[in-house]
C-alpha positions in Angstrom: -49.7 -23.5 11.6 -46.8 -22.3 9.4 -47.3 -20.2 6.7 -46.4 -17.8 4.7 -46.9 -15.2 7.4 -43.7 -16.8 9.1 -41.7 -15.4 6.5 -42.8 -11.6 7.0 -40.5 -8.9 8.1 -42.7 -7.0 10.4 -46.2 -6.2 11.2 -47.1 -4.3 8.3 -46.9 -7.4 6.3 -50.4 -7.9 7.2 -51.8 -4.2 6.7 -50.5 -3.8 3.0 -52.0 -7.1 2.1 -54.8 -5.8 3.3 -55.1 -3.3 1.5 -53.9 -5.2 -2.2 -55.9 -7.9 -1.8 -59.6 -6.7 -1.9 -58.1 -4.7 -5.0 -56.8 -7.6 -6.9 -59.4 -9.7 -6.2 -61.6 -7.0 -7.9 -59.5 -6.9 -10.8 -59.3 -10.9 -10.9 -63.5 -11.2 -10.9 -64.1 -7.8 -13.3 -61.7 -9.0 -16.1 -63.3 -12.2 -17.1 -66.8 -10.0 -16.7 -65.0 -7.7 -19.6 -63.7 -10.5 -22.0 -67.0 -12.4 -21.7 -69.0 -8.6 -22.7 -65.6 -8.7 -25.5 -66.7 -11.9 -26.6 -70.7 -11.2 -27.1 -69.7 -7.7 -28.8 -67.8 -9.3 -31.6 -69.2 -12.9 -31.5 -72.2 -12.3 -30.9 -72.7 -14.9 -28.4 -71.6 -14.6 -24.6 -68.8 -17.0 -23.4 -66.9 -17.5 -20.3 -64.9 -20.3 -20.6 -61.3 -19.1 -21.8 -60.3 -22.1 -24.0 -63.4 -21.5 -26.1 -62.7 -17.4 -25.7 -59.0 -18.3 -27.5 -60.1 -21.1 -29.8 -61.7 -18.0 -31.8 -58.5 -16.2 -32.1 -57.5 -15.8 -35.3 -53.6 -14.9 -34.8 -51.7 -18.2 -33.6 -49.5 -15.8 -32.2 -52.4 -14.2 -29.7 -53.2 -18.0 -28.7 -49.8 -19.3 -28.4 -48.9 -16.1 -26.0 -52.2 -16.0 -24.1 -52.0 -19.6 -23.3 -48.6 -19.4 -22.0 -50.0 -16.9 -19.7 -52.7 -19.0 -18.5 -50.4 -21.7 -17.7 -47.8 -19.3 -16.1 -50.5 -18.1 -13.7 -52.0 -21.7 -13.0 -48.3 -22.9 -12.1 -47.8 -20.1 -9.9 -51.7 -20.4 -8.1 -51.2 -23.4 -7.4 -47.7 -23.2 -6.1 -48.8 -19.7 -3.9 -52.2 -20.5 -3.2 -52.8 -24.8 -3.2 -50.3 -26.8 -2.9 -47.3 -25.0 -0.6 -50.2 -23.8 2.0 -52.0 -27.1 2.1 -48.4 -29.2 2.4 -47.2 -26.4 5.1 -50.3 -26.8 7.4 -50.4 -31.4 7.0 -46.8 -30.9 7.8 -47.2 -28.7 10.9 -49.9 -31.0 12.0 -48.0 -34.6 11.9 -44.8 -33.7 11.1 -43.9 -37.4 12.3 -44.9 -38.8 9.1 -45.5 -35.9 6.7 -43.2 -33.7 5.1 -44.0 -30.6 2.3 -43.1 -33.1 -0.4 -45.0 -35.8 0.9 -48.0 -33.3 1.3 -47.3 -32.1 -2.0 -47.2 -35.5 -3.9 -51.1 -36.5 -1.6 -52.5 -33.1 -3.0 -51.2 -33.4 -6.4 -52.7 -37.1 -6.6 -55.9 -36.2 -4.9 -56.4 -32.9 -7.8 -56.6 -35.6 -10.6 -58.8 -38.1 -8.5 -61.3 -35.4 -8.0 -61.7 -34.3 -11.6 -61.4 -30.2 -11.1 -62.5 -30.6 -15.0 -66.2 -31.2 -14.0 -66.5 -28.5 -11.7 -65.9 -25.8 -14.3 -67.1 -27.3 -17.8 -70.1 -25.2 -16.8 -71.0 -21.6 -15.1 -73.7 -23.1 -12.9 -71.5 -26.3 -11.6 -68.6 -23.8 -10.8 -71.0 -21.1 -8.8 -72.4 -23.8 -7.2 -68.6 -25.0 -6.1 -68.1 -22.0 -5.3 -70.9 -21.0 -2.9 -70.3 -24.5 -0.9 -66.9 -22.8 -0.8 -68.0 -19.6 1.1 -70.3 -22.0 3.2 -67.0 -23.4 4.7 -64.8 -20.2 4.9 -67.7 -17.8 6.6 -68.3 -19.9 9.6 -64.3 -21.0 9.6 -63.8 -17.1 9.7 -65.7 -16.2 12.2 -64.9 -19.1 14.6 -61.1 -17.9 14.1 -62.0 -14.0 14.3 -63.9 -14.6 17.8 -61.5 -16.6 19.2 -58.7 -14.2 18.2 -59.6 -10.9 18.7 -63.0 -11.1 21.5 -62.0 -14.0 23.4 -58.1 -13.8 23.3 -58.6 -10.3 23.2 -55.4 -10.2 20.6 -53.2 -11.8 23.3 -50.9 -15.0 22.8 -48.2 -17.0 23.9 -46.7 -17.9 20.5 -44.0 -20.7 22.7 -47.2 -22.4 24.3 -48.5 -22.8 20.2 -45.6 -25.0 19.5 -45.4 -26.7 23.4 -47.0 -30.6 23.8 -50.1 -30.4 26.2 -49.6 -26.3 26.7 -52.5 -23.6 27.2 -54.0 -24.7 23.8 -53.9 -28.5 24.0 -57.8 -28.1 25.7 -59.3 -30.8 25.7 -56.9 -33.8 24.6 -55.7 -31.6 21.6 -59.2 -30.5 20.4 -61.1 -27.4 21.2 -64.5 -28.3 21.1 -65.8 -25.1 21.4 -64.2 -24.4 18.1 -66.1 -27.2 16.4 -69.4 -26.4 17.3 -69.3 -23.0 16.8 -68.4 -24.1 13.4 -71.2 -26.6 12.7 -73.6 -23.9 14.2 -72.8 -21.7 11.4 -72.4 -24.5 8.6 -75.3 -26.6 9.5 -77.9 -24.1 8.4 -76.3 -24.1 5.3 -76.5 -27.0 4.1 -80.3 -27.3 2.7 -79.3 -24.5 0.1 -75.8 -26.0 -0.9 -77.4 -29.0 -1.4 -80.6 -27.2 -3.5 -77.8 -25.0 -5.4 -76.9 -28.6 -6.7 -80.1 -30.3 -7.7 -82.7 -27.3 -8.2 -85.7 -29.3 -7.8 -85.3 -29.4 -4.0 -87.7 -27.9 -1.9 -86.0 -26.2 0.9 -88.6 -23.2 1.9 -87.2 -20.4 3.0 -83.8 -22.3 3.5 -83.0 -20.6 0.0 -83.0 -17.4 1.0 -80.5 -17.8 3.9 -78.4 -19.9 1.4 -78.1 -16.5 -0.7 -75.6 -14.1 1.8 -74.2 -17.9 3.0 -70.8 -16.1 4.2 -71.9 -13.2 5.8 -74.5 -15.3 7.6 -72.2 -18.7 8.6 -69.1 -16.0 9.9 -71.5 -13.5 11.7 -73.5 -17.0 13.4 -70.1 -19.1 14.3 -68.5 -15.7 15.4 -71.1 -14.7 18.0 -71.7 -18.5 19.1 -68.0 -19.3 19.9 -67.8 -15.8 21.7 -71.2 -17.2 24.2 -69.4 -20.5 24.5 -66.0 -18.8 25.6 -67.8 -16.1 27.9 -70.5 -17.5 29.6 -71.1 -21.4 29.0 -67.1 -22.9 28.9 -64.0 -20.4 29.8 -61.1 -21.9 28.3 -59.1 -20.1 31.4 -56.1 -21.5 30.6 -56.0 -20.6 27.3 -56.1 -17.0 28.5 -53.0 -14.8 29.3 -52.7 -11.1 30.6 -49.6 -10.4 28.0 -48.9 -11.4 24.4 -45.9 -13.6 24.5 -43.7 -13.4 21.1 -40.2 -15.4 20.1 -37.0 -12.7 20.3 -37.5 -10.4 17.3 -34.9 -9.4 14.8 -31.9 -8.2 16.9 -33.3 -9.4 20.1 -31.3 -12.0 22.0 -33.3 -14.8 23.9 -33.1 -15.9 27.6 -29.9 -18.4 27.9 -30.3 -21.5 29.4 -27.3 -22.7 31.5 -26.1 -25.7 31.2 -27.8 -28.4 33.8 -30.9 -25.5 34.3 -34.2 -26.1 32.8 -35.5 -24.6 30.1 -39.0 -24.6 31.1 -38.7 -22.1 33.9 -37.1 -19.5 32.2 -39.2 -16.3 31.8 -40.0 -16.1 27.8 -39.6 -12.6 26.4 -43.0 -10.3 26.4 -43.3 -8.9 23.3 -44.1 -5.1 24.0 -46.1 -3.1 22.4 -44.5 -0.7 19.3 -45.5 1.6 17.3 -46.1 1.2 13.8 -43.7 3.9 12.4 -40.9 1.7 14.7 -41.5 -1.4 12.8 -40.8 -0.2 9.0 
């Protein structure tokens, strides 16, 4: 799918984010941890949710100012992080019927319909949102890790991606293996996402697997999916000896001639480069 990583200008796109974003992600879960210790020091009380944290600001000024920063950052998160990556990725899926504003009009709709408000009016509604969360992303993670770097071994052919019935069409479009390597690691889940909503549940020891939920869905979906590809269902045609890449900045693609057909000329193999060449 399309994404922001299309608009990159080299390879070490992916390192430096890699390295910011574990670092403002920090920052982003220590600072309300600060205001809400602020809060209890002067207040007396503790208090996490922000609109209460202003509405005991006694400068109009500090409100008027914070807020605006609030609703600067929401616009921009949910430009960044919501609504441009979920209309990019509907669009590259039917892009028949869907376009980024059509996609962006379903999820702005579907936002209200879903009452966001009720997730975080309390501390406990919003953890428990948020651990479901990590109950999708760990297995998702790991399914994609597996396939990518054990089973592909790195290595893709970036034209086939974009080709009707290619290498990756599988299986009438769908990978199974994909799926089930994905319900392996989400299924076990699901007694403790469903006891982190209504605590009177008795799940056992379901609980305590429930508690590292993305370390254990990733690790289980990555190791299944890596059995399945190896030694249960090859997807052989999915695999290719040499990473194929489109022509890179200043490279020149393969012509086609008129009356010759595209589909048997050789694509350009992307060779390998050192990092200090691609800054």
């Amino acid at each position: 799918m399309p994404d922001f990583g299309g608009f990159s200008k080299n390879q070490l796109a992916g390192y430096h984010q890699f390295l910011a974003l574990p670092i403002i992600g920090t920052l982003g879960a220590l600072t309300p941890i600060f205001v809400t210790d602020a809060h209890s020091y002067l207040w007396g009380e503790f208090e996490w949710y922000m609109p209460n944290v202003l509405a005991k600001f006694d400068s109009r000024a500090a409100k008027f100012f914070v807020s605006a920063s609030f609703l600067l950052a929401a616009i921009g998160n949910q430009i960044a992080a919501d609504t441009y990556p979920f209309s990019n990725d509907v669009a590259g899926m039917l892009p028949k019927y869907i376009n980024i504003f059509r996609a962006t009009i379903f999820i702005s709709i579907f936002c209200i319909v879903s009452t966001p408000w009720n997730i975080i009016k309390n501390a406990s509604g919003l953890l428990a949102f948020l651990s479901g969360y990590s109950c999708l992303m760990g297995p998702l993670a790991g399914t994609m890790v597996s396939d990518y770097y054990l089973v592909k071994k790195g290595r893709l052919d970036v034209d086939q991606l974009y080709t009707h019935r290619g290498i990756y069409w599988y299986n009438g479009g769908w990978n199974w293996r994909a799926y089930v390597s994905f319900v392996t690691g989400f299924a076990p889940l699901l007694p403790g996402f469903a006891k982190s909503i209504d605590n009177a549940l008795d799940i056992g020891g379901a609980w305590k697997i429930y508690t590292f939920a993305w370390i254990f869905g990733f690790f289980l979906s990555l190791t299944t999916h890596y059995v399945i590809c190896t030694y249960i269902s090859v997807p052989t045609a999915s695999l290719v000896d040499s990473a194929v890449y489109p022509p890179q900045k200043g490279e020149v693609d393969t012509p086609v001639l008129e009356g010759e057909d595209a589909s048997t000329k050789e694509a350009p193999v992307a060779k390998e480069k050192e990092i200090a060449e691609l800054v």
